[in-house]
MIDOSE-1310 file (N, C-alpha, C; in nm, 2 decimals, decimal comma, always signed):
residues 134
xxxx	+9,45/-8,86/-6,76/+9,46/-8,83/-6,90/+9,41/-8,69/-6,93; +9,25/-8,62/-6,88/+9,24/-8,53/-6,90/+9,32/-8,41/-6,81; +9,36/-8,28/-6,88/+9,36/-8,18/-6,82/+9,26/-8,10/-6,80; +9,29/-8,01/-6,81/+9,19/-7,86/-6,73/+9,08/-7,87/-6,87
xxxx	+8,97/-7,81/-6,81/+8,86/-7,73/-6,91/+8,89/-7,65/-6,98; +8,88/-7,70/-7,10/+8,91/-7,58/-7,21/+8,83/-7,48/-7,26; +8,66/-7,52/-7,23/+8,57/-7,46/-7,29/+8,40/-7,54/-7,28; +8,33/-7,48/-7,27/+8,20/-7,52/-7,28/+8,13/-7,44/-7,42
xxxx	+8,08/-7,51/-7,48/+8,00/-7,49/-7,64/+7,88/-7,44/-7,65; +7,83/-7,36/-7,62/+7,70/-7,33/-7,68/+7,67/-7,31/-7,80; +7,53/-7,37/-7,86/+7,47/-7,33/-7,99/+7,40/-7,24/-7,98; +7,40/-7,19/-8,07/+7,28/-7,00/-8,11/+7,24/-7,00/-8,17
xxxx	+7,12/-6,95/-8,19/+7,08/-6,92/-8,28/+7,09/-6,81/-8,36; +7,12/-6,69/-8,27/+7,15/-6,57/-8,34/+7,31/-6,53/-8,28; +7,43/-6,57/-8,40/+7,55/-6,56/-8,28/+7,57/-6,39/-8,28; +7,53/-6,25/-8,36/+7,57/-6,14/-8,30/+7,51/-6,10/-8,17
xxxx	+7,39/-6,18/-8,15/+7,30/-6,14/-8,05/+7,37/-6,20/-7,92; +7,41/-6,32/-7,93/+7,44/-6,39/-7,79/+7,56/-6,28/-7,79; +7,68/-6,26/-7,84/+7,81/-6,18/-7,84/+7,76/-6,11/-7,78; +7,68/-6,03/-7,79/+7,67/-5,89/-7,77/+7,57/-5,91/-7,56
xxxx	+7,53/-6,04/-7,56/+7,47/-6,02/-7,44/+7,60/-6,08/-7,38; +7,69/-6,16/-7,37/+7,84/-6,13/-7,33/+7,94/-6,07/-7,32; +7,95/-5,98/-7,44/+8,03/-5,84/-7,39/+7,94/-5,74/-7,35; +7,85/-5,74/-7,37/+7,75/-5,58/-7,33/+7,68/-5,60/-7,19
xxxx	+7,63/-5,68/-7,18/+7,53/-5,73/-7,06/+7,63/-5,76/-6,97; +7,69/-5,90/-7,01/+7,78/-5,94/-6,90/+7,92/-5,88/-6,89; +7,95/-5,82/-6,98/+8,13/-5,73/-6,99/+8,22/-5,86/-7,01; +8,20/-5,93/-7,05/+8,30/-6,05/-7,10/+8,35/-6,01/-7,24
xxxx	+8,55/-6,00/-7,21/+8,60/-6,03/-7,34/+8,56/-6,13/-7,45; +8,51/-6,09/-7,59/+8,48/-6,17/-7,65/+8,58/-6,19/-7,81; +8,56/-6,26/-7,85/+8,67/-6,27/-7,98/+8,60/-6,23/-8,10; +8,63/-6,19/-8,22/+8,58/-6,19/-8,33/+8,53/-6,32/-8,38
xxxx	+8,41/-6,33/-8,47/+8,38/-6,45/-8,56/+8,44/-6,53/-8,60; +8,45/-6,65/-8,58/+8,62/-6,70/-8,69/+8,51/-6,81/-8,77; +8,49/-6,86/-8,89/+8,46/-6,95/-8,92/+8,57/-7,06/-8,94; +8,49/-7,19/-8,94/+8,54/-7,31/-8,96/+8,49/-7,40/-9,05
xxxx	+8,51/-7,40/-9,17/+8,46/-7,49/-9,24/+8,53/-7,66/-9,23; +8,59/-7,68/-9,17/+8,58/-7,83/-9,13/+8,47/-7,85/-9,07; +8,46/-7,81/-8,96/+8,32/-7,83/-8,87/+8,18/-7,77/-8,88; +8,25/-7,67/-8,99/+8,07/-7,64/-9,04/+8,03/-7,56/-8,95
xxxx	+8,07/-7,47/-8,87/+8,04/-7,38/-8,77/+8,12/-7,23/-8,79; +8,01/-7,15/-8,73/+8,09/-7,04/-8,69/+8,15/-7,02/-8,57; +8,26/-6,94/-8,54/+8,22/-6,95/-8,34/+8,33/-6,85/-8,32; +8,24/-6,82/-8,17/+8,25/-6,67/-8,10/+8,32/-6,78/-7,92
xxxx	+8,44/-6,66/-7,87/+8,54/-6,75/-7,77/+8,48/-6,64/-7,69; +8,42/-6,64/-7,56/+8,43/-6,57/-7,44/+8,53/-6,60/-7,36; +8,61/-6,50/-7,33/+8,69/-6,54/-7,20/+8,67/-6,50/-7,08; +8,69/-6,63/-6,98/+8,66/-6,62/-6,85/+8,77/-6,63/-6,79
xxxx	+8,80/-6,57/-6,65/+8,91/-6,64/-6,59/+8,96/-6,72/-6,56; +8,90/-6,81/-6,56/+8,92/-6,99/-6,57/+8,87/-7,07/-6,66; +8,82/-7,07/-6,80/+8,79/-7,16/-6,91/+8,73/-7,01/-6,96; +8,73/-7,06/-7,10/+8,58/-7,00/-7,22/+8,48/-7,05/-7,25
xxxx	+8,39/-7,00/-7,27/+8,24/-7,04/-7,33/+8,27/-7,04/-7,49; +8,25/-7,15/-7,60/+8,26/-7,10/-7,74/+8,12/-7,07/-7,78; +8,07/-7,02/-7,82/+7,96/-6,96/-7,87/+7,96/-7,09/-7,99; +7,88/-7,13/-8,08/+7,86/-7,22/-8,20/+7,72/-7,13/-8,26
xxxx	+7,78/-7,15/-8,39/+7,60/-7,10/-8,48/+7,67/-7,19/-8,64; +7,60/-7,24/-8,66/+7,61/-7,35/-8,80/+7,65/-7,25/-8,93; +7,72/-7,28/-9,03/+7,78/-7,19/-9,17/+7,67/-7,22/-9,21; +7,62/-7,32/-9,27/+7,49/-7,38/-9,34/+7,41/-7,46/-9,28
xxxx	+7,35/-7,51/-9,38/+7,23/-7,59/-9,38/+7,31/-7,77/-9,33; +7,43/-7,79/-9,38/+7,44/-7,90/-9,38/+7,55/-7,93/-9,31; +7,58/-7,81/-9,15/+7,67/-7,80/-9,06/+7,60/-7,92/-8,95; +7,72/-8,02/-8,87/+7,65/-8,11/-8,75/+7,54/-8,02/-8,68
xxxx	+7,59/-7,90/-8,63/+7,51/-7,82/-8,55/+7,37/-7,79/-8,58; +7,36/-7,76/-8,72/+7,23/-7,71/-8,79/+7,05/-7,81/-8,73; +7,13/-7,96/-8,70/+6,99/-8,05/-8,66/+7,01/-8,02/-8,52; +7,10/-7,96/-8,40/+7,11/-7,98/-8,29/+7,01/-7,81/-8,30
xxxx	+7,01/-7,73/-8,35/+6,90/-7,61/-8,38/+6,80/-7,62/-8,41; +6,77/-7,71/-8,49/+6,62/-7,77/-8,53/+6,55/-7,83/-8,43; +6,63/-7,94/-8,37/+6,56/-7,99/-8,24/+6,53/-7,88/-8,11; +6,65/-7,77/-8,13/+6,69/-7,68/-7,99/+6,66/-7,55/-8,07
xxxx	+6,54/-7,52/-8,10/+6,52/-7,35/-8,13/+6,60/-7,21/-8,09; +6,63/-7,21/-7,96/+6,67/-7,19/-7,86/+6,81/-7,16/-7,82; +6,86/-7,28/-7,89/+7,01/-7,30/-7,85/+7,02/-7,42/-7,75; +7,15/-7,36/-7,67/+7,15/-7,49/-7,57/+7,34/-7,55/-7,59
xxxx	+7,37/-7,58/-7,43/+7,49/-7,67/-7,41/+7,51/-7,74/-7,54; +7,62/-7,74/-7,56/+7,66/-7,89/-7,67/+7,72/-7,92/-7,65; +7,87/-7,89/-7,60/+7,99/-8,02/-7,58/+8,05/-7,91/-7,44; +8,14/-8,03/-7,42/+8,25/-7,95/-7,31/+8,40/-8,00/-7,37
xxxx	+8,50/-7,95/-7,37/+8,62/-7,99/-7,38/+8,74/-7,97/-7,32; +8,80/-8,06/-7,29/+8,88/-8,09/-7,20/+9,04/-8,11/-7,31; +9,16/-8,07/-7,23/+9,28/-8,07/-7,29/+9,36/-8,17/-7,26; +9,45/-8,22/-7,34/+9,48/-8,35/-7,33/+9,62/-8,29/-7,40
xxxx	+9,73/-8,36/-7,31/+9,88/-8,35/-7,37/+9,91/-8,43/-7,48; +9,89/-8,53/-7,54/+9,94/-8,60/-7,65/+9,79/-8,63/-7,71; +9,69/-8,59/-7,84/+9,59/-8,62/-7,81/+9,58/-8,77/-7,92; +9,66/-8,85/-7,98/+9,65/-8,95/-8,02/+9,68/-9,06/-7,92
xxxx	+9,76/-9,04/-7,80/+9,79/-9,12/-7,70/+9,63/-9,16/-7,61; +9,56/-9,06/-7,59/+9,46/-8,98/-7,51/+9,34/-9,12/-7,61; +9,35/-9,09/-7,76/+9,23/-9,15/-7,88/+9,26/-9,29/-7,85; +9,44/-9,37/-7,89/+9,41/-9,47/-7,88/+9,36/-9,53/-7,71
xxxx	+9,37/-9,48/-7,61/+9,37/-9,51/-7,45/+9,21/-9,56/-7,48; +9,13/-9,43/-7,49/+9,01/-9,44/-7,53/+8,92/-9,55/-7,56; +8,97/-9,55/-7,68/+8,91/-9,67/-7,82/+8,97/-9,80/-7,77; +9,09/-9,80/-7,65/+9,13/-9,97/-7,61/+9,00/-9,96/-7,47
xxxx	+8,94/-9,92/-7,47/+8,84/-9,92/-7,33/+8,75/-9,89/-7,36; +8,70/-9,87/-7,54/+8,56/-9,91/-7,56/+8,49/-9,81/-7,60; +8,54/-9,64/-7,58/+8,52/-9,51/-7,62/+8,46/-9,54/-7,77; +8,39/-9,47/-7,83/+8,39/-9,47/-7,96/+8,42/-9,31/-7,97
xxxx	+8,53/-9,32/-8,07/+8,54/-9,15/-8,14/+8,45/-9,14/-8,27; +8,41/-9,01/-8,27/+8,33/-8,94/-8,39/+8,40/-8,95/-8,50; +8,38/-8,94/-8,63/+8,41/-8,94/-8,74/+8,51/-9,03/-8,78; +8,64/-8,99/-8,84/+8,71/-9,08/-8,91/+8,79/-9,11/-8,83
xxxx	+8,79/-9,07/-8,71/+8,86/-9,12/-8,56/+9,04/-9,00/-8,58; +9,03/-8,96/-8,68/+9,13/-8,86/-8,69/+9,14/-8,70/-8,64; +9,22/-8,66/-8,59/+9,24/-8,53/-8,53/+9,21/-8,44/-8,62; +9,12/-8,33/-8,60/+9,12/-8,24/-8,69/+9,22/-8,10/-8,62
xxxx	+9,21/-7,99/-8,71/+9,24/-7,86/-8,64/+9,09/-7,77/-8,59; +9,12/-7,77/-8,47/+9,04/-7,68/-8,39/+9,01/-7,56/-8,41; +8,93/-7,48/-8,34/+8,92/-7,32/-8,39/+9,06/-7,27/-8,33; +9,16/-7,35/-8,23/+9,25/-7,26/-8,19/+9,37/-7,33/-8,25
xxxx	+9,33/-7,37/-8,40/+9,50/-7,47/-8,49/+9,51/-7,54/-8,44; +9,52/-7,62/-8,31/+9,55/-7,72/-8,25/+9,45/-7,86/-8,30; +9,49/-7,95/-8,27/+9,43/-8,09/-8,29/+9,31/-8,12/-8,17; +9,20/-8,13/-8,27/+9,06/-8,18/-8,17/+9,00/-8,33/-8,19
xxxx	+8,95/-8,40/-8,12/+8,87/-8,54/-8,16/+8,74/-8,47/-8,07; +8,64/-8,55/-8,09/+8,49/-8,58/-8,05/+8,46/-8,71/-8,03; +8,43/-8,75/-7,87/+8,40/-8,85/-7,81/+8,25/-8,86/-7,80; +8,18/-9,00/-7,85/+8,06/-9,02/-7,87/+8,01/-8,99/-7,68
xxxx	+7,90/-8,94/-7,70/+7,80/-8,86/-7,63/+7,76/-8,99/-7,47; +7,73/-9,09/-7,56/+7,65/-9,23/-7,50/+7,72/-9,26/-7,41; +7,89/-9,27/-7,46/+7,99/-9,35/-7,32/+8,05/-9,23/-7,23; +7,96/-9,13/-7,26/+8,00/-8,99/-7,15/+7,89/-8,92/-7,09
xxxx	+7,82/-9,01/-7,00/+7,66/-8,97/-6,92/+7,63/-8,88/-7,01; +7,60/-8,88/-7,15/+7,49/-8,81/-7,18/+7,53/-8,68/-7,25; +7,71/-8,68/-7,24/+7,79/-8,55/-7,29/+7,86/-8,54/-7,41; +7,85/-8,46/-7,52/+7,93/-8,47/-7,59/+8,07/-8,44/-7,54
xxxx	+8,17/-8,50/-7,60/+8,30/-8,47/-7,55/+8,38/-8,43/-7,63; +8,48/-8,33/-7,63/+8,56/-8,31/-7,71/+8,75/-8,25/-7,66; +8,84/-8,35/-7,72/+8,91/-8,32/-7,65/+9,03/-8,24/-7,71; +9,10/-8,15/-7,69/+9,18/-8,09/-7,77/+9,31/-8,07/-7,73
xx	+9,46/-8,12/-7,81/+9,59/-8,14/-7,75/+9,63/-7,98/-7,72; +9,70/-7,98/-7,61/+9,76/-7,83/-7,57/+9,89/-7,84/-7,58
């Protein structure tokens, strides 16, 4: 069901600062800021030769991310996502085997326009999941 790695999430706390230790420190192409107000985030795309890293930092106070900073000063991993060819085929497969999806179990648009869900953490050792149609 899954394809390739799409991305690994990090949260920041300071997102010009991480940017800048990715393209400056490390020379990694990086993307401009894009916000997302569905998700309540901002976020920065590193590109790698084989997947990107998305950078995450919360719009507000009342973004998912914003308590995953409170607990994680620091920052820190937060999801991985993986690409999936049909991603309502992928949700119901899922949810018949017991998955629980996040929110209204409905696809949103992604930072890249495409359709994303979030698979609860618990029935994925410990991972948030997130999968997005290509």
């Amino acid at each position: 069901m899954i394809g390739r790695l799409n991305h690994v999430a990090i949260v920041v706390p300071d997102l010009a600062a991480a940017t800048a230790v990715y393209a400056e420190t490390l020379g990694a192409k990086v993307s401009a800021p894009l916000d997302l107000p569905d998700h309540g985030v901002t976020t920065v795309f590193v590109e790698l030769p084989n997947t990107k890293i998305e950078l995450l930092h919360p719009l507000d106070e009342s973004s998912p991310i914003a308590g995953f900073l409170a607990k994680n000063p620091s920052g820190g991993m937060h999801h991985v996502c993986y690409e999936v060819d049909d991603i309502y085929a992928a949700r119901d497969q899922l949810k018949a085997q017991g998955a629980r999806v996040l929110g209204d179990g409905e696809p949103k648009p992604g930072a890249h326009g495409k359709p994303v869900l979030f698979l609860h953490p618990k029935d994925f050792a410990g991972t948030l999941v997130e999968l997005e149609q290509v």
